[in-house]
N, C-alpha and C positions, 0 to 999 in steps of 0.2 A: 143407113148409108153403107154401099160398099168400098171392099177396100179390098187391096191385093192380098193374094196369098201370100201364106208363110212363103214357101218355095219362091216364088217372086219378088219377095222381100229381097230373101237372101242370094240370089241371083243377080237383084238390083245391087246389092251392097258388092259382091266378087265380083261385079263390071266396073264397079267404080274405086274399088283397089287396084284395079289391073290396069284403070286409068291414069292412075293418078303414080302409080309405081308405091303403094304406100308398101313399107317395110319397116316393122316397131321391132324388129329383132331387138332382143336384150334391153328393152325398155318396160319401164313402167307406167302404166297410164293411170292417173285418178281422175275418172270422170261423175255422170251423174249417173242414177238409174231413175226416170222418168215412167209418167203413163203412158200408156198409148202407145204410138210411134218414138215415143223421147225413149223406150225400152231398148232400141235400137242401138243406142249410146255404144253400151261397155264392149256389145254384141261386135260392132265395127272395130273397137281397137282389138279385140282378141281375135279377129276373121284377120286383121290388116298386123297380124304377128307376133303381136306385144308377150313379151315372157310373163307381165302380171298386170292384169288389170283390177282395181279397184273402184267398186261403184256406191257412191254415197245418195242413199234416197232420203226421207223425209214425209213428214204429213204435210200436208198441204191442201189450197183447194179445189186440186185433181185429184183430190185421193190420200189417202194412208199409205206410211210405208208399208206395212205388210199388206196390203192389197199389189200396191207395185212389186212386189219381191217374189209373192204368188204368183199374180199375170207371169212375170218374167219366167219364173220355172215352168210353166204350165205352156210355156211360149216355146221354151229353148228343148222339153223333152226329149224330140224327136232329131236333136241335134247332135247328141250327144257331149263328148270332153268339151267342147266349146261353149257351150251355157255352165255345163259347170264347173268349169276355171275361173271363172267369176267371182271375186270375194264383195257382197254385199253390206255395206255396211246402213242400220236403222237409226236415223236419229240421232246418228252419232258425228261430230268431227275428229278424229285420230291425228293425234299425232305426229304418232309413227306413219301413221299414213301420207301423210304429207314428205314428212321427213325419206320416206322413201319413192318419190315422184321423180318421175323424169320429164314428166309430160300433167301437168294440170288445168283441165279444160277450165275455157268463163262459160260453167254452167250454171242455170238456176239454182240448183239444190248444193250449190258449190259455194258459189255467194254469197256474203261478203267474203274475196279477195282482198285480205286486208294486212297489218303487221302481224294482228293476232294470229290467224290463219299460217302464213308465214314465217315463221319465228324457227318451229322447227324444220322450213325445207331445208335443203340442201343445195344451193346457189349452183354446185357444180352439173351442169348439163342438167339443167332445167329451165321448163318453157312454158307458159303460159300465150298459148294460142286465145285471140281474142273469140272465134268465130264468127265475125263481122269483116268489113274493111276497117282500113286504119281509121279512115276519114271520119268516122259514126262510133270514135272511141268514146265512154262513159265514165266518167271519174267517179260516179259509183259504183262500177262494177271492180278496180281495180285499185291498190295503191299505189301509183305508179312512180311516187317518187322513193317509199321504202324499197321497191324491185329493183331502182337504180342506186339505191345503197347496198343492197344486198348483191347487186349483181344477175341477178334474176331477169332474165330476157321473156318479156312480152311480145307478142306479133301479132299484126294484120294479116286478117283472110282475104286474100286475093278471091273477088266473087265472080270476075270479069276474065277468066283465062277464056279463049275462044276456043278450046278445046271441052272444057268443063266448065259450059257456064252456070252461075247460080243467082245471080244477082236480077237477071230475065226473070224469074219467078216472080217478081214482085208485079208482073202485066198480067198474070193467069189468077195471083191474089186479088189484085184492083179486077179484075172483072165478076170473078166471083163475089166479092163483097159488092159489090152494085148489085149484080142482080139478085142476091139476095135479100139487099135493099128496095126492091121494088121495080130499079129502075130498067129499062131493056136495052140500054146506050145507043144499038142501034137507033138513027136521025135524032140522040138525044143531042141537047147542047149542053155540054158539060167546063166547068170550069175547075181545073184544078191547079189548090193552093200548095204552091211547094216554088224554092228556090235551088232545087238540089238535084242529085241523081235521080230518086227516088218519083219527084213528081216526072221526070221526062220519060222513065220509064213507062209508066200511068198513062200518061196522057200521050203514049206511043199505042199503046194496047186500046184506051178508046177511041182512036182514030180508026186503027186497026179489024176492030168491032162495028166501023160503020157509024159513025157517029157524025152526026152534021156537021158541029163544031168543039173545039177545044181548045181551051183559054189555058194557058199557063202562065200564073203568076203569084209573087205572095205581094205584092203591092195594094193595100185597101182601093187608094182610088180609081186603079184602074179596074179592080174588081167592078165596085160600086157601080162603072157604068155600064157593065155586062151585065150584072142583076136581071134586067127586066127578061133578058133572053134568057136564062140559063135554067135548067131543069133541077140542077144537083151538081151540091157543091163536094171536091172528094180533094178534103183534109189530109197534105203526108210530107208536112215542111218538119223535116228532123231537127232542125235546130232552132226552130219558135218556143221558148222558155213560158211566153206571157200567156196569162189565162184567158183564152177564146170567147168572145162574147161579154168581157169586163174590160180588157184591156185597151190605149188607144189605139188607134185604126186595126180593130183585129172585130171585125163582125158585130158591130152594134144593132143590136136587137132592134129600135125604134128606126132608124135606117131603113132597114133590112125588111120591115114590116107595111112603110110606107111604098117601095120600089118593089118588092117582091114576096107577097104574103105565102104565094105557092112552091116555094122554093124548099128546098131538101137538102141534109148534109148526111157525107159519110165518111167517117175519120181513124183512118190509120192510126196515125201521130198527133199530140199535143193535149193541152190541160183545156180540158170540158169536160163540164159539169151536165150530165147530160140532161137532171132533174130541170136545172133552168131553160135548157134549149124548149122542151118537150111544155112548160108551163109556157110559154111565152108561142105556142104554137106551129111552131117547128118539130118536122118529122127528121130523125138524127138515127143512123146504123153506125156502129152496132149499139143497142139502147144498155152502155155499161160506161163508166165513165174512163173519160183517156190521161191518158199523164205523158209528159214531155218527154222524148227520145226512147217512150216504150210503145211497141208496136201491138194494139188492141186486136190483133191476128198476127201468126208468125208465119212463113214462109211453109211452115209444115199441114197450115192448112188449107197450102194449096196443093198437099200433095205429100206423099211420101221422099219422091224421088230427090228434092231441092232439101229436104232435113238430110236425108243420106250424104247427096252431095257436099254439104256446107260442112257437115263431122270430118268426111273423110278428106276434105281439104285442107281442113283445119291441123287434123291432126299429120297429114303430110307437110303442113306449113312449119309444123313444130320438126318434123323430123329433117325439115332442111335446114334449120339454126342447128337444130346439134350436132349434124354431123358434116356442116359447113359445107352441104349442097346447093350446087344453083340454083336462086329463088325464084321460082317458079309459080309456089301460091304463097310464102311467108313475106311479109311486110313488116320491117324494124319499124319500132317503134320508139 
């Protein structure tokens, strides 16, 4: 697969600071240092000014941290002072690290955000930007009632500025995961399960694609009687808790087999088990099991540009709580 250049990375990220007005003068950032494109992280608070950035990586299963801390050097060469002002930290949670935060993203390799975690920050002008909307906040990722003893401000990522959209991404993700799934939307009739932003976006883009028809709903019965029409089902209800294909009116298998043997699912969001879909004869993308309010693809692979975006708003989100600017892309929480 290709992918943009260095130069175009970084070109994309200095358009999108000069978007957004980001300015980390005399701040601190503790974010992650990720694979791939997630490398990008520490890259953006130190291009968007930040006097110290701290990047916490980890093993995981993208990778080793020292495979991520290589890529990153072997990435930033050519950069010069800016890759390396970067303090790396492997495997480790600091302290002092935290303790010296002005700005603490909700990143993967950050996570848990918790008392523990928190204990040594420093309540005064600090921020934990969610990178989400408020609405899709996660009480695992956050403690949100210790940050309100401490004092500690959390914030929503505004995804919908009409200037800097980000939250649109999610029509360019639901089309690529279909057709990666097989499916070619065009005159498919597609039904998709969601009560939220999230499916309207979807089901805005298979429209958009040519699609014959598209059902939006998370209601069992009114699904059930689209069944016989429907090519493929495209699962992305953020706040469905209950396990898909066990739960009631949530896809029962012998239904589902009776009314529409040739049917197909592909799911974003929610708890499936995908072993059971695939034994009971159903074709399911991506073939890895889902779990509730975690997105089984994230925005970044649909692309570079919506990961850059979502950081760099985020972290503008943070710099308008602290330095009591009009909110623009930050959302109280």
């Amino acid at each position: 697969m290709h992918s943009r250049s260095q130069n175009a990375k970084i070109k994309l990220i200095d358009e999108s600071i000069s978007k957004v007005d980001l300015n980390l003068s005399g701040l601190t950032v503790l974010t992650e240092l990720g694979s791939d494109d997630y490398m990008l992280l520490p890259l953006i608070a130190k291009l968007g000014g930040a006097d110290r950035v701290i990047a916490w990586t980890r093993d995981s299963r993208y990778g080793t941290a020292d495979d991520n801390e290589k890529n990153f050097y072997a990435y930033v060469k050519n950069i010069g002072e800016v890759g390396a002002g970067i303090e790396i930290r492997k495997n480790k949670r600091s302290t002092s690290d935290v303790a010296a935060a002005n700005i603490i993203t909700n990143s993967g390799m950050i996570r848990p955000i918790n008392a523990d975690l928190l204990k040594s920050a420093s309540s005064r002008k600090l921020v934990i930007p969610l990178m989400y909307d408020s609405w899709e906040f996660r009480n695992t990722d956050i403690d949100l009632d210790y940050c309100g003893q401490r004092n500690i401000k959390v914030c929503g990522v505004n995804e919908n500025d009409a200037n800097f959209p980000i939250f649109q991404y999610v029509r360019s993700l639901a089309i690529k995961m279909a057709l990666n799934a097989g499916y070619e939307i065009l005159e498919n009739k597609i039904l998709v399960w969601s009560g939220d932003s999230f499916g309207q976006e979807v089901a805005s883009a298979f429209l958009g694609m040519g699609a014959a028809n598209v059902f939006l709903t998370n209601d069992w019965q009114v699904a059930r009687n689209l069944l016989g029409e429907i090519d493929f089902i495209y699962i992305c209800d953020y706040r469905e808790n209950r396990p898909y294909f066990e739960a009631k009116n949530l896809f029962p298998f012998s239904e589902i087999a009776d009314i529409a043997p040739h049917i197909g699912f592909v799911h974003l969001y929610g708890h499936i088990e995908v072993q059971k879909v695939t034994q009971n004869g159903f074709s399911i993308y991506p073939e890895s099991d889902g779990y509730p309010q975690a997105m089984t693809f994230t925005l970044a692979d649909a692309g570079v540009v919506p990961l850059v975006r979502l950081i760099t708003a985020g972290l503008r989100a943070a710099q308008e709580i602290i330095h009591n600017e009009p909110l623009r892309f930050a959302q109280p929480i």
